[in-house]
Legacy VTK file of the C-alpha trace (Angstrom):
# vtk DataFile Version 3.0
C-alpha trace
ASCII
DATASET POLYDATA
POINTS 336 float
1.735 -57.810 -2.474
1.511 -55.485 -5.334
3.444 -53.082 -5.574
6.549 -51.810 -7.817
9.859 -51.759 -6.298
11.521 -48.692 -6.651
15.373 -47.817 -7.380
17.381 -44.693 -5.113
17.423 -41.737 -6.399
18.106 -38.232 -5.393
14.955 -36.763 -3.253
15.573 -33.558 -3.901
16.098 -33.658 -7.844
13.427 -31.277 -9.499
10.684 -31.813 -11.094
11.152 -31.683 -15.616
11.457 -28.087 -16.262
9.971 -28.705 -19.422
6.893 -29.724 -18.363
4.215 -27.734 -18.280
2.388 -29.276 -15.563
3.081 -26.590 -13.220
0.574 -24.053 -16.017
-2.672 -25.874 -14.534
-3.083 -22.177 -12.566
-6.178 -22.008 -9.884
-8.796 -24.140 -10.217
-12.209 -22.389 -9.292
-14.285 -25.362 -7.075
-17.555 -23.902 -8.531
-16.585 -24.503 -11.818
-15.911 -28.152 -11.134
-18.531 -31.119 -11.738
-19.251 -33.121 -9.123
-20.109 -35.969 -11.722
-19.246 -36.396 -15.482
-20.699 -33.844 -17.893
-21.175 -35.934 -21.226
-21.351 -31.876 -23.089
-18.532 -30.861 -21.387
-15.440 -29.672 -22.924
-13.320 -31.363 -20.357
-11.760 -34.826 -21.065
-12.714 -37.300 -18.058
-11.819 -40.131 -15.740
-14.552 -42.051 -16.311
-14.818 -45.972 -15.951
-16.074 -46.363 -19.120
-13.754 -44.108 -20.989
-10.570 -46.476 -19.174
-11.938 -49.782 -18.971
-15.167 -50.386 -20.804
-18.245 -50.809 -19.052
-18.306 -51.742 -15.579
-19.883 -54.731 -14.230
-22.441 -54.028 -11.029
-19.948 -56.701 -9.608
-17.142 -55.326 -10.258
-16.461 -52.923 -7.391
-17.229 -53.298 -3.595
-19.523 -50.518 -1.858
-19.045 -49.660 2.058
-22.401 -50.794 2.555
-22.861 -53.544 0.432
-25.264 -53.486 -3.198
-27.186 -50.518 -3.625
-30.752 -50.737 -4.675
-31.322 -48.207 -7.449
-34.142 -46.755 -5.708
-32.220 -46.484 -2.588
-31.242 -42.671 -1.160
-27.974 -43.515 -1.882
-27.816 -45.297 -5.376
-27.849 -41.672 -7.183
-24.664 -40.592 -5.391
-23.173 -44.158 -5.319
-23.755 -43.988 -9.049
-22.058 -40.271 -10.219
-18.675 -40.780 -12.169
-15.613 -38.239 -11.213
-13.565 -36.755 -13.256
-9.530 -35.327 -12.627
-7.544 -32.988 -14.425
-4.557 -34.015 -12.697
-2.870 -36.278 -10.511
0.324 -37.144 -8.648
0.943 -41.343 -8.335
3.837 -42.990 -6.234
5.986 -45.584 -7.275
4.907 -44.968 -10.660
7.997 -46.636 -11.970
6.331 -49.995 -12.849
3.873 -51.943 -12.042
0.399 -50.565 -10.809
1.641 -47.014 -10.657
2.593 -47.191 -14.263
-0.626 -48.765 -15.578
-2.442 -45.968 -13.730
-0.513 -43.547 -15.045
-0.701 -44.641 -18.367
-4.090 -44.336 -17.991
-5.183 -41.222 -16.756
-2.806 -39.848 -19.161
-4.606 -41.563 -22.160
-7.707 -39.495 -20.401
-6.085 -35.945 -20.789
-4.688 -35.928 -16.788
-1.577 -33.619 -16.040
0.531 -35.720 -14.040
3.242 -35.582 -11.534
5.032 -39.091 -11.223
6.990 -40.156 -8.174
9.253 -43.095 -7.653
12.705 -43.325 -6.571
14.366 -44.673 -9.963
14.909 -40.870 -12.087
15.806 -42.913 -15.063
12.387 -45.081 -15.043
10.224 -42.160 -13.939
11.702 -39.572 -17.252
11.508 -42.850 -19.704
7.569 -43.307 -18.911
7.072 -39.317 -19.111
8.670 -38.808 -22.289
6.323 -41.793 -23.767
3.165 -40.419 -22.467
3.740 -36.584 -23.793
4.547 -38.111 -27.066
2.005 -40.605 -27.175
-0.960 -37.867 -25.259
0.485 -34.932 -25.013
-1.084 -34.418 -21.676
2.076 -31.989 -19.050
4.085 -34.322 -17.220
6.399 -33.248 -14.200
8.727 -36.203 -12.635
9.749 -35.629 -9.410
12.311 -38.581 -7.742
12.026 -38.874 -4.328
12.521 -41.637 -1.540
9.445 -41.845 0.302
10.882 -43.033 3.368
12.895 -40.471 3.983
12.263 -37.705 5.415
13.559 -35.115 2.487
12.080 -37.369 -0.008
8.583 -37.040 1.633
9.009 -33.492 2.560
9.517 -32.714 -1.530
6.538 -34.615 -2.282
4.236 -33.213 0.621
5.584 -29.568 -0.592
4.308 -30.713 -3.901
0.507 -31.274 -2.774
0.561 -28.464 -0.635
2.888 -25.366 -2.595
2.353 -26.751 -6.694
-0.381 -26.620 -8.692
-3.942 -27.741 -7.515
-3.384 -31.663 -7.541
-7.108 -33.248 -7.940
-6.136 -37.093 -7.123
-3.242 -38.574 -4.786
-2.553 -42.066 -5.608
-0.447 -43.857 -3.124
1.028 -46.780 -4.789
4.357 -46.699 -3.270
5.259 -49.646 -0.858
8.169 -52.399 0.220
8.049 -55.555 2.016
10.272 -58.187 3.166
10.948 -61.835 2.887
10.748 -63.489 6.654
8.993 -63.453 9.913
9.261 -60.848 12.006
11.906 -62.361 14.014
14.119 -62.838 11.018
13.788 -59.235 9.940
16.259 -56.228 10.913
15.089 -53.405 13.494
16.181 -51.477 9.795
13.703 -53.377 7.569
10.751 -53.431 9.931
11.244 -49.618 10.343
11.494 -49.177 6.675
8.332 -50.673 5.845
6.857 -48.688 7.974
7.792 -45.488 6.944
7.052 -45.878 3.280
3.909 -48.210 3.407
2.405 -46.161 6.687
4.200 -42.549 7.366
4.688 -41.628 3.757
0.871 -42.992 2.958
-0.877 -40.863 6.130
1.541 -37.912 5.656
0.940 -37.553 2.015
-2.723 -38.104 2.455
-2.951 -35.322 4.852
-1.376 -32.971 2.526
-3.809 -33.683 -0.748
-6.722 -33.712 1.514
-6.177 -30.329 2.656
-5.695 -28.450 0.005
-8.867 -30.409 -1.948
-11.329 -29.806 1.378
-10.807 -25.850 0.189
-11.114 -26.119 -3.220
-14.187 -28.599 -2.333
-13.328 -31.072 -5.270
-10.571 -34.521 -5.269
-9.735 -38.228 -4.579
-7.178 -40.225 -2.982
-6.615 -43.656 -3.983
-4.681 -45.657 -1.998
-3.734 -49.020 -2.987
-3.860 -51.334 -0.248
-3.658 -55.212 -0.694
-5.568 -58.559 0.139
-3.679 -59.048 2.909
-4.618 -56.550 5.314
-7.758 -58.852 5.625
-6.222 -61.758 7.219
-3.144 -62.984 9.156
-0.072 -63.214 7.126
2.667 -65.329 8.984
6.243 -64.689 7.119
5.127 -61.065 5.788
3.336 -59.824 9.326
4.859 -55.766 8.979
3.630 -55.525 5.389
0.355 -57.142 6.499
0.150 -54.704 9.167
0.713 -51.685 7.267
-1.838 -52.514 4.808
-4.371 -53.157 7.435
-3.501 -49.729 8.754
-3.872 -48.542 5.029
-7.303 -50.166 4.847
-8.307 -48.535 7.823
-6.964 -45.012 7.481
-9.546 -44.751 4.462
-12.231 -46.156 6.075
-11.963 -43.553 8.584
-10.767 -41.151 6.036
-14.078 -41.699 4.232
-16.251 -40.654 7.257
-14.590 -37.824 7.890
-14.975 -36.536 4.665
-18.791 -37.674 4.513
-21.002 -34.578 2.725
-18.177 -33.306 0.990
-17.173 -33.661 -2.850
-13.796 -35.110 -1.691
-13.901 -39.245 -2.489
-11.487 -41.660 -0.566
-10.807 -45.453 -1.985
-8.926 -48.324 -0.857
-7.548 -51.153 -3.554
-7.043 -54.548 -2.447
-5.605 -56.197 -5.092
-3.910 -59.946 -4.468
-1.060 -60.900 -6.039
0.015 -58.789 -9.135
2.577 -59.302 -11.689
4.782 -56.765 -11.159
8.560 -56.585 -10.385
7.277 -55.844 -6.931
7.821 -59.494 -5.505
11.447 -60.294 -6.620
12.840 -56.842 -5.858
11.760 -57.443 -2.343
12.575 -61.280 -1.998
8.939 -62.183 -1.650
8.532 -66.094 -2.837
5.502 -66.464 -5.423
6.651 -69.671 -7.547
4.100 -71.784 -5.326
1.152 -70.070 -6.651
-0.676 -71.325 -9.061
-2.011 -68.849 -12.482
-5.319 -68.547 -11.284
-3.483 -66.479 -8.418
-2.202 -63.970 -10.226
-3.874 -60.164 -11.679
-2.482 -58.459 -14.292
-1.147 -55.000 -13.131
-2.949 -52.950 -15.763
-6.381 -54.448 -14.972
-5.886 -53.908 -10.936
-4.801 -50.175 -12.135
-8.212 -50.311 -14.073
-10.080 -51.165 -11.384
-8.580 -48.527 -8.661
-9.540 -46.094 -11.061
-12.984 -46.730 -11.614
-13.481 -47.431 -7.870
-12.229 -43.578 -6.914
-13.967 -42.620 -10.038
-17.388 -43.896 -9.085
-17.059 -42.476 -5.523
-16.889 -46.989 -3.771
-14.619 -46.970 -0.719
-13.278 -50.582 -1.785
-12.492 -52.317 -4.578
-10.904 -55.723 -4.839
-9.794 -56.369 -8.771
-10.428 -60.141 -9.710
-13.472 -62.536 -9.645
-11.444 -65.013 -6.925
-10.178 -62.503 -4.883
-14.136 -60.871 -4.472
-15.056 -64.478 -3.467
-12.093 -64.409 -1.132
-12.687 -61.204 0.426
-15.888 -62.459 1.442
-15.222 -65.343 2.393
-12.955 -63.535 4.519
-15.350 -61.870 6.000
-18.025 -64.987 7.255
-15.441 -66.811 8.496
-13.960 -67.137 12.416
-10.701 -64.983 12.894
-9.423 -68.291 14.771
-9.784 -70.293 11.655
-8.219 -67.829 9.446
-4.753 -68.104 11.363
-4.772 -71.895 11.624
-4.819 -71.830 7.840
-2.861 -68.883 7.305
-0.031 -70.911 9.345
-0.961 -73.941 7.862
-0.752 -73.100 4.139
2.215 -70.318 5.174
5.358 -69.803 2.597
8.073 -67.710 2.855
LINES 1 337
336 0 1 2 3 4 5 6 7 8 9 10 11 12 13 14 15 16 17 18 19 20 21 22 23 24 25 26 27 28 29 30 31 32 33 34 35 36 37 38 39 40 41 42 43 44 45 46 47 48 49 50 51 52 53 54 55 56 57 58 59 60 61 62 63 64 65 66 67 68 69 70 71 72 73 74 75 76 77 78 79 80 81 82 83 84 85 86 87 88 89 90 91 92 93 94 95 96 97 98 99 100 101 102 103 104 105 106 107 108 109 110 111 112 113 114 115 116 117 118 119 120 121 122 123 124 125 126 127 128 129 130 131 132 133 134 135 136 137 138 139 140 141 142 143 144 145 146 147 148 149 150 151 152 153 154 155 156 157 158 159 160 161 162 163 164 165 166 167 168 169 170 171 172 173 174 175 176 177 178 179 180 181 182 183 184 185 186 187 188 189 190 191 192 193 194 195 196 197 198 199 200 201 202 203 204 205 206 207 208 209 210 211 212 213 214 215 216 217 218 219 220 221 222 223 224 225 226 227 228 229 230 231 232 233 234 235 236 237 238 239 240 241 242 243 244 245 246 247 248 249 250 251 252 253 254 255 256 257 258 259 260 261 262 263 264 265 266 267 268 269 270 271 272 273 274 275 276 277 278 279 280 281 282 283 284 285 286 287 288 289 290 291 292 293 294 295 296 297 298 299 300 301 302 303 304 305 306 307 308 309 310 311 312 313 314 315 316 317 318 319 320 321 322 323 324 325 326 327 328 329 330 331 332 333 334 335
């Protein structure tokens, strides 16, 4: 539901040449905090320095609040920080507010998206307005040379501390109505492109011991969504992925999150033919504030975070109530 349409491009084009984001050279894992050193010299991620202070509401942890004289509430409570980062669809929407701010942080990034024009417009603002090294690097995620670049990038480039996965694509209709072409497309950008990619940054951060992945997921991979059941789907799978994700990499200094944001002005709806104009203001996020809130949730090591006072009450509400019920009204209150 939230996330920036993207415009073709070649896969293959190479990354700026100007940038220097390719100087980061090896990163030595012992050198790395695990949490925020305020003496540092190194300019940080932190959730205060991109969104103020953070309310003990605002994120969700995997096992509910943490007592501050629980085991866990020290860990639960360290703040990471990344030197540099590669986002998808970082175009518009919630890829460009979180690239906008982890460059305003000092973050060498590498921005993906499939419209060239879009990606070297953004770039050329944020080394003039930070001067922080950024490489663009146009790609189609769901195909297979345009994830092959971008998985060679993770794995062969220089060290990458934090994936974010922002690129997706729905569809307007029920799965009856859609093409065996759509459906499949869906898949391979919100699913393949997400696990594939994932696979690649989480390798190469398990041996240098230090990262994040944030993958932006959506409300609806809670519930039933009649007239948008593939994207549904594959945001249920993203949900899940880093859950599991998460407890594989338990004991390490490699942090996983999911974002569930709701609905999201962005360009995302129209260039996919999604119909929003029956929802009423109080449905709707800002972009940069769901960006915000991804960022502080990978930042302060949560698995979930779900931007928005109404869509926290809705997520748990979510939760307490029958699956049964959940379809009738999905079906009931269904638009497409």
């Amino acid at each position: 539901m939230t996330h920036p349409g993207n415009d073709p491009a070649n896969p293959q084009s190479p990354s700026n040449p100007a940038s220097p984001a390719n100087d980061l050279g090896p990163i030595d894992p012992a050198s790395r905090p695990s949490h925020i050193d305020p003496g540092g010299p190194m300019r940080t991620v932190s959730p205060q320095t991109i969104a103020g202070p953070v309310s003990p509401n605002s994120l969700m942890s995997p096992d509910g609040p943490v007592s501050p004289n629980s085991p866990s509430s020290h860990k639960s409570h360290m703040r990471h920080s990344y030197r540099s980062a590669l986002v998808t669809g970082a175009s518009s929407g919630i890829g460009a507010g979180v690239a906008r701010l982890l460059a305003a942080d000092g973050c060498a990034l590498v921005l993906v998206a499939r419209r060239a024009d879009r990606l070297e417009q953004l770039a050329a603002q944020l080394r003039a307005e930070h001067r922080v090294a950024v490489d663009v690097l146009p790609a189609d995620l769901a195909s297979a040379g345009g994830l092959a670049a971008v998985s060679a990038r993770l794995t062969a480039g220089a060290p990458v501390e934090l994936l974010v996965n922002n690129a997706a694509r729905s569809a307007r209709g029920s799965l009856a109505e859609l093409t065996p072409e759509t459906i499949d497309a869906q898949i391979r950008l919100n699913v393949t492109a997400l696990a594939q990619l994932s696979r690649a940054a989480v390798t190469g951060m398990l041996a240098r011991g230090y990262g994040g992945i944030l993958n932006v997921s959506s409300m609806a991979s809670l519930t039933a969504s009649p007239g948008s059941a593939v994207y549904a789907a594959t945001k249920a799978f993203v949900t899940s992925l880093t859950e599991s994700l998460r407890a594989e990499l338990a004991g390490t200094d490699v942090h996983v999150t999911a974002l569930l944001p709701g609905f999201t002005r962005t360009e995302f709806h129209a260039a996919n033919d999604v119909e929003v104009s029956y929802l009423p203001d109080i449905a709707w996020l800002d972009a940069d504030v769901v960006a915000r809130a991804g960022l502080d949730a990978v930042a302060a090591g949560h698995l979930l975070a779900v931007p928005g006072a109404q869509y926290k009450l809705a997520a748990g509400t979510v939760r307490l109530l029958p699956r049964t019920l959940l379809r009738h009204l999905a079906r009931r209150y269904r638009h497409v």
